[in-house]
The first five atom37 places (N, CA, C, CB, O) and aatype in JSON, in Angstrom:
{
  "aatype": [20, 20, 20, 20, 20, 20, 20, 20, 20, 20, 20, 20, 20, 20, 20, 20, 20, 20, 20, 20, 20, 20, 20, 20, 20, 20, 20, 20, 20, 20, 20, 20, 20, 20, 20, 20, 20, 20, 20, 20, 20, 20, 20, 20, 20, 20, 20, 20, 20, 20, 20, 20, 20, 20, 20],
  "atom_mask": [
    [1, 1, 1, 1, 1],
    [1, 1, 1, 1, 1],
    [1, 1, 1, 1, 1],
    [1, 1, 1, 1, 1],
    [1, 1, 1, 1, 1],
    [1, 1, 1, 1, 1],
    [1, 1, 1, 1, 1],
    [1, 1, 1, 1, 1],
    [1, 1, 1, 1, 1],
    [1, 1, 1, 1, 1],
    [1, 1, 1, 1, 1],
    [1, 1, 1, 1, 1],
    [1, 1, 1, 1, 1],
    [1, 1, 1, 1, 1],
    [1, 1, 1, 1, 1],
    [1, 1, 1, 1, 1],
    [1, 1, 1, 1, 1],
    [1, 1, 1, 1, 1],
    [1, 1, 1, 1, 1],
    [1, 1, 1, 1, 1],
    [1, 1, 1, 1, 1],
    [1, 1, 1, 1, 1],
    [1, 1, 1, 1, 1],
    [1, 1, 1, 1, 1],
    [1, 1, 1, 1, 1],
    [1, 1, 1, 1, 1],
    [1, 1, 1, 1, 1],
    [1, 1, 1, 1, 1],
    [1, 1, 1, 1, 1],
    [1, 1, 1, 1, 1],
    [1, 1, 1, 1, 1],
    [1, 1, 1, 1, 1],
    [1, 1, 1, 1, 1],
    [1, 1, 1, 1, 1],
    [1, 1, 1, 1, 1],
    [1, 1, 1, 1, 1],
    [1, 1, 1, 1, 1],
    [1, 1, 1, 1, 1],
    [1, 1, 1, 1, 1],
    [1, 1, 1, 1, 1],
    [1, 1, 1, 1, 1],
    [1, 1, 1, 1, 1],
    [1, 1, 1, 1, 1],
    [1, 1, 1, 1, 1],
    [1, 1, 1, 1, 1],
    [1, 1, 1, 1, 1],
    [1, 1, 1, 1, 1],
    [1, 1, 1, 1, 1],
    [1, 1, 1, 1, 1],
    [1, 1, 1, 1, 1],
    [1, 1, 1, 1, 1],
    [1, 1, 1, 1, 1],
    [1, 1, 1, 1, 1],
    [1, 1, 1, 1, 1],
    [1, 1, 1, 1, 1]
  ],
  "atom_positions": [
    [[16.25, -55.65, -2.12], [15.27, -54.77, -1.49], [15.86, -54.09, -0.25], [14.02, -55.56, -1.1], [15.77, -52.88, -0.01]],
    [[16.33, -54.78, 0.32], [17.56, -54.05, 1.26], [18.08, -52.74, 1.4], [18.65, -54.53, 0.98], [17.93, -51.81, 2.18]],
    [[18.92, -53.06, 0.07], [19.9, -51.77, -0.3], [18.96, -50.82, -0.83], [21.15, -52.06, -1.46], [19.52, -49.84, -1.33]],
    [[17.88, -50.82, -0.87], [17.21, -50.14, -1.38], [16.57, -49.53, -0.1], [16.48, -50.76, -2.39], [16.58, -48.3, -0.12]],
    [[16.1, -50.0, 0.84], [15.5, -49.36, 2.14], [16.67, -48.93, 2.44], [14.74, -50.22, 3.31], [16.58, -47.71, 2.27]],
    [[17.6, -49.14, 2.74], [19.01, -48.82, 3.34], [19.73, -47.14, 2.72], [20.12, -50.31, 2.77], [20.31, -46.18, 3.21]],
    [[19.23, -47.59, 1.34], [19.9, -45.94, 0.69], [18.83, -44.97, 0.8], [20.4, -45.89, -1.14], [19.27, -43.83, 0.66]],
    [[17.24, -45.04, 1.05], [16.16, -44.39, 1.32], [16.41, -43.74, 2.38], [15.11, -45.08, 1.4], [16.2, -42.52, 2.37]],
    [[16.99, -44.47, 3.75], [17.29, -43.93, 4.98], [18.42, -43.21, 5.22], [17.27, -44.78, 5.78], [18.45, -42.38, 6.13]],
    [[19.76, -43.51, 4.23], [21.08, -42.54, 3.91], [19.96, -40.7, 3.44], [22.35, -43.54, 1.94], [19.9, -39.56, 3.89]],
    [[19.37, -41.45, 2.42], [18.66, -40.12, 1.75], [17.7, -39.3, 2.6], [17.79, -40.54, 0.49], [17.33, -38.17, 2.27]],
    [[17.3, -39.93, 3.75], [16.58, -39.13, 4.36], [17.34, -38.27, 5.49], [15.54, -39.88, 4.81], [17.2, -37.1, 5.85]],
    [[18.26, -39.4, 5.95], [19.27, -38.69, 6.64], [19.72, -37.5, 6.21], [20.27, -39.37, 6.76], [19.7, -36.45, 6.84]],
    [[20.18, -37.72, 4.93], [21.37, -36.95, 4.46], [20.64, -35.34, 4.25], [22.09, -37.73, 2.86], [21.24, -34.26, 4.27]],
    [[19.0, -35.59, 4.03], [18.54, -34.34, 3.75], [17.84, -33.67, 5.03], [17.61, -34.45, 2.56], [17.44, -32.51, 5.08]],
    [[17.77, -34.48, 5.89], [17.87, -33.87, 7.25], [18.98, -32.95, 7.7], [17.89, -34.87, 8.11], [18.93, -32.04, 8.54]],
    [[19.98, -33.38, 6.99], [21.54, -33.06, 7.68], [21.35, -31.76, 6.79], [23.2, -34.31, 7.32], [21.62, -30.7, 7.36]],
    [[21.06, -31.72, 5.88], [21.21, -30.59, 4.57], [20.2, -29.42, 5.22], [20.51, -31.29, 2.7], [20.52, -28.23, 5.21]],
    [[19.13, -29.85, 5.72], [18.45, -28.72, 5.86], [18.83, -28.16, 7.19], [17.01, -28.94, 5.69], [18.99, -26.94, 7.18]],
    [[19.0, -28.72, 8.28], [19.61, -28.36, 9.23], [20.88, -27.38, 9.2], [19.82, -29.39, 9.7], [20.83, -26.42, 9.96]],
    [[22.05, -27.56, 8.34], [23.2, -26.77, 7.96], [22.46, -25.71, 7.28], [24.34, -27.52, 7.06], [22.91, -24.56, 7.31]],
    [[21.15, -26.03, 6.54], [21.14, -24.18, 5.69], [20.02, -23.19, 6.89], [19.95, -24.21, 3.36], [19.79, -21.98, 6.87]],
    [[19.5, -24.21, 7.83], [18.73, -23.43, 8.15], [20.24, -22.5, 9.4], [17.07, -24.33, 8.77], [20.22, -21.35, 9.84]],
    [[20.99, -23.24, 9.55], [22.01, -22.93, 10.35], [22.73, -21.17, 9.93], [23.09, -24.29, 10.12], [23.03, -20.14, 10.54]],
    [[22.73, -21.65, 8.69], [23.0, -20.11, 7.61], [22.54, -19.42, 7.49], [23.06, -19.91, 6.55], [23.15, -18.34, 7.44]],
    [[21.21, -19.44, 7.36], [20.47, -18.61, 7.33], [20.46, -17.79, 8.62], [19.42, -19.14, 6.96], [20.74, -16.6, 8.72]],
    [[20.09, -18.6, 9.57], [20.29, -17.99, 11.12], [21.35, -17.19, 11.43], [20.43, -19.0, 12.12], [21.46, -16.34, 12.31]],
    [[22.17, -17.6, 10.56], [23.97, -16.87, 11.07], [23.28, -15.49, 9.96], [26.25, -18.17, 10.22], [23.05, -14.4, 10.48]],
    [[23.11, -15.63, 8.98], [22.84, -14.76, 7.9], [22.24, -13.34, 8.8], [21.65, -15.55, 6.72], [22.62, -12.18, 8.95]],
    [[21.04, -14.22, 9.3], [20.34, -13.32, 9.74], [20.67, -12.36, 11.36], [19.17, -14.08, 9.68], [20.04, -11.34, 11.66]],
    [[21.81, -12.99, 12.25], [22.1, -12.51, 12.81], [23.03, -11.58, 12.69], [22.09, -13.06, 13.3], [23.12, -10.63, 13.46]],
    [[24.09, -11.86, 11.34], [24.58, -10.76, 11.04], [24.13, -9.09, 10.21], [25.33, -11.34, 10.54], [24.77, -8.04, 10.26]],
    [[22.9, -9.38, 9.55], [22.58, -8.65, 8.9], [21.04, -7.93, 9.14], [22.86, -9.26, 7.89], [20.54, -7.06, 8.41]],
    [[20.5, -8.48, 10.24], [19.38, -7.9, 10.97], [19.16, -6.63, 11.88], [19.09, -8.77, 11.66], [18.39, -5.67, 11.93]],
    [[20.37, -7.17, 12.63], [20.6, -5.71, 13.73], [21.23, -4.37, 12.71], [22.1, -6.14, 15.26], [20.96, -3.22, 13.04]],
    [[22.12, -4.65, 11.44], [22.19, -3.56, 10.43], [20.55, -2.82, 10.13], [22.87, -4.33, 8.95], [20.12, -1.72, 10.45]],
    [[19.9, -3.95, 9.39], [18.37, -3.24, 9.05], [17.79, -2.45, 9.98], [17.27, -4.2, 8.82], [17.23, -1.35, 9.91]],
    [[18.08, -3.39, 11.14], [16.43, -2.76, 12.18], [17.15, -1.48, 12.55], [15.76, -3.89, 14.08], [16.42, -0.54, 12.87]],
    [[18.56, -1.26, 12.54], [19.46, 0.18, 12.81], [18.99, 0.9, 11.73], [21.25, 0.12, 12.79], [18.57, 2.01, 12.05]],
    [[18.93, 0.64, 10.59], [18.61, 1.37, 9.31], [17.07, 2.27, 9.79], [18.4, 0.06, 7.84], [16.75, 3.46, 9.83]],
    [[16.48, 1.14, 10.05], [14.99, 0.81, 9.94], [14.54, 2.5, 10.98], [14.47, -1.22, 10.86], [13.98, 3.56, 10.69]],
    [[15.21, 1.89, 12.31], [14.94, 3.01, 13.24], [15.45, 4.52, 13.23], [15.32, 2.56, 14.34], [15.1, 5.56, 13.79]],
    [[16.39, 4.18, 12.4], [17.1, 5.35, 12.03], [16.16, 6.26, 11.07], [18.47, 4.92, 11.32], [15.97, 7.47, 11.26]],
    [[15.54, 5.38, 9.85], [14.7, 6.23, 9.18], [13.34, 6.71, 9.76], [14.49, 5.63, 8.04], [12.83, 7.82, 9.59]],
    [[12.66, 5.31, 10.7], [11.6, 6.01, 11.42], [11.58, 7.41, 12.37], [11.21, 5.08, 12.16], [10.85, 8.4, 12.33]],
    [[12.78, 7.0, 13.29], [13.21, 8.4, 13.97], [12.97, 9.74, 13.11], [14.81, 8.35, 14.28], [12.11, 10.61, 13.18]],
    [[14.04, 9.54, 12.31], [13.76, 10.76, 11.23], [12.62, 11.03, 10.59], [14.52, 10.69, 10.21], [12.75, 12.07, 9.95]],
    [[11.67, 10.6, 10.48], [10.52, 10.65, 9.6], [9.55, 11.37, 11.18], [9.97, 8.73, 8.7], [8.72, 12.25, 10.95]],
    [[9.75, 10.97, 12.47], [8.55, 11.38, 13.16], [9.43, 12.55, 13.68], [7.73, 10.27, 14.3], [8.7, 13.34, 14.28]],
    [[10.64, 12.92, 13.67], [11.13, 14.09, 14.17], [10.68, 15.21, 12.82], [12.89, 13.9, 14.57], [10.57, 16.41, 13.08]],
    [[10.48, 14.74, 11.55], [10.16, 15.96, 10.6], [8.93, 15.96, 10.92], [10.41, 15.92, 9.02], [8.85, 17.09, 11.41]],
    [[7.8, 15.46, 11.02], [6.52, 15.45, 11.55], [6.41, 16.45, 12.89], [6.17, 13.93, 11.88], [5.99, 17.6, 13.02]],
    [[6.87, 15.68, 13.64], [6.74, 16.72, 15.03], [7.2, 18.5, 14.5], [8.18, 16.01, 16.52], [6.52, 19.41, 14.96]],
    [[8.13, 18.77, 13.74], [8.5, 19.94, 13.56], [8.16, 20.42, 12.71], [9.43, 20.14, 13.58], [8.47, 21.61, 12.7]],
    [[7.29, 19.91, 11.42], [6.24, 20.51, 10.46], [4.95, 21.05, 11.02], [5.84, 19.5, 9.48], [4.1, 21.53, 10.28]]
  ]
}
């Protein structure tokens, strides 16, 4: 019964450790590829209220 509580707590560990590293990725993910969008993003809004203003 032991080894059995004992590998429950490896397993909980271990998926602590797991989610921590992807949420880690994701974060990196998202810091690399966010400031691209929101550049995209503003870039198209800009353009969309500068044809407005001049229609």
């Amino acid at each position: 019964m032991k080894t059995s509580n004992r590998l429950k707590s490896y397993k909980v560990t271990l998926e602590f450790y797991v989610d921590a590293l992807n949420k880690k990725q994701v974060e990196a993910n998202l810091e690399t590829i966010y400031p691209a969008m929101r550049e995209a993003d503003f870039n198209d809004l800009s353009s969309c209220i500068e044809k407005e203003e001049y229609e």
